[in-house]
C-alpha positions in Angstrom: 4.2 15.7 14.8 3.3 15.4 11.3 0.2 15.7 9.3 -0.6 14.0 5.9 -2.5 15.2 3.2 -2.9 12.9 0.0 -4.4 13.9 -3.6 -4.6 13.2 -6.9 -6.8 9.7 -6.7 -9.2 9.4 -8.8 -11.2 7.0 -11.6 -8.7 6.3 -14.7 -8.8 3.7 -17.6 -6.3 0.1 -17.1 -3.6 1.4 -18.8 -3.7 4.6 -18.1 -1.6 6.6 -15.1 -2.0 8.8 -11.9 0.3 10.7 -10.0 -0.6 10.8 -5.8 1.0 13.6 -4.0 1.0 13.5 -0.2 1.6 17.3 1.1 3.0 17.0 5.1 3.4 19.5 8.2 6.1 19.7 10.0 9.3 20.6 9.9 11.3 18.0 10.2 9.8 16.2 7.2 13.3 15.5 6.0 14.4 13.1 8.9 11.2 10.6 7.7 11.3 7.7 5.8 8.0 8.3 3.5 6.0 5.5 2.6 3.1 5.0 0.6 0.2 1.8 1.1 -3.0 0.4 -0.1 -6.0 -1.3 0.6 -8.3 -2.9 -1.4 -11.6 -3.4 -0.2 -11.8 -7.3 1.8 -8.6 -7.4 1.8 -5.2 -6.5 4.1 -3.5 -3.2 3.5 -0.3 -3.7 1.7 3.0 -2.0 1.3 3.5 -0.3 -2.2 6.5 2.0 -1.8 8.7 3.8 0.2 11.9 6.2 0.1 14.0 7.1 2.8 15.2 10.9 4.0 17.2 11.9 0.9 15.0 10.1 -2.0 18.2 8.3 -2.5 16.6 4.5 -1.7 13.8 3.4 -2.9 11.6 0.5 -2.6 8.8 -0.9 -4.2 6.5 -4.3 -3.4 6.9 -6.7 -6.7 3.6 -5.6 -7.4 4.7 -2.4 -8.4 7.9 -2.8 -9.4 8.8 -1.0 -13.0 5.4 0.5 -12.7 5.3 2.8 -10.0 8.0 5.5 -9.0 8.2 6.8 -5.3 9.9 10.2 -5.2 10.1 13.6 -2.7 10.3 16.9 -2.7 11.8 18.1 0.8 11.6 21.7 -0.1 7.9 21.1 -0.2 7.4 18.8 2.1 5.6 16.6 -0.6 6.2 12.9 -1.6 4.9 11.2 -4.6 3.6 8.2 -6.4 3.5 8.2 -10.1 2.1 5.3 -11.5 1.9 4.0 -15.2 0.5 1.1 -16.7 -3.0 0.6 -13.7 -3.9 -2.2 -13.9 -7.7 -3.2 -11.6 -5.9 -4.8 -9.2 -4.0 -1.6 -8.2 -7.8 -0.5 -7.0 -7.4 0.4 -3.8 -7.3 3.4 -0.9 -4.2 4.6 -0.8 -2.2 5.7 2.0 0.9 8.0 2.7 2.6 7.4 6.0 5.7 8.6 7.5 8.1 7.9 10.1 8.8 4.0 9.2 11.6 2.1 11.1 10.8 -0.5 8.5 9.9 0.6 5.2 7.6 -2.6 4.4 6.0 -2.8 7.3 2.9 -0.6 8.2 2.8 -1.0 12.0 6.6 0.6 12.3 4.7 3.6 10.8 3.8 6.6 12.9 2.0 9.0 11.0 -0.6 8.2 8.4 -3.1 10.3 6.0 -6.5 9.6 5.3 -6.2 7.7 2.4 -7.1 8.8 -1.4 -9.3 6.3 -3.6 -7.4 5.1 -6.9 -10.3 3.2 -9.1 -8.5 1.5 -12.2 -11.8 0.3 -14.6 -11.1 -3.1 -17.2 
């Protein structure tokens, strides 16, 4: 079992940059792929990164892509999201999740936080 925790959303300037952490329980955090997910009011959520067990694969949605790094801390049981350059149409909930078989794909998920509100104004 795992439990999610995110942080560090909040209202910033297009342009500007936020860093998400998502602190999880559970011991065996290291055997997870990590990934992280949005959703923007109306619409679907979306995949926006993920990294597998050892942080040494990555992958990001061409949305993101050269704007958003995906990274992990196992020690501390803590993934992130840094991401530069917001634009408003990375306004959005976003979500950590752990556990995926397929690291695009939200349903192969199996553990999910509660989501922390980015707001990016024009």
């Amino acid at each position: 079992q795992v439990q999610l925790v995110e942080s560090g959303g909040g209202l910033v300037q297009a342009g500007g940059s936020l860093r998400l952490s998502c602190a999880a329980s559970g011991r065996t955090f290291s055997n997870y792929v990590m990934g992280w997910f949005r959703q923007a009011p109306g619409k679907e959520r979306e995949f926006v990164a993920a990294i597998n067990w050892s942080g040494g694969s990555t992958y990001y949605a061409d949305s993101v892509k050269g704007r958003f790094t995906i990274s992990r801390d196992n020690a501390n049981n803590t993934v992130y999201l840094q991401m530069n350059s917001l634009k408003s149409d990375d306004t959005a909930v976003y979500y950590c999740a752990a556990g995926g078989s397929r690291v695009d794909a939200g349903w192969s998920y199996a553990y999910w936080g509660q989501g922390t509100q980015v707001t990016v104004s024009s």
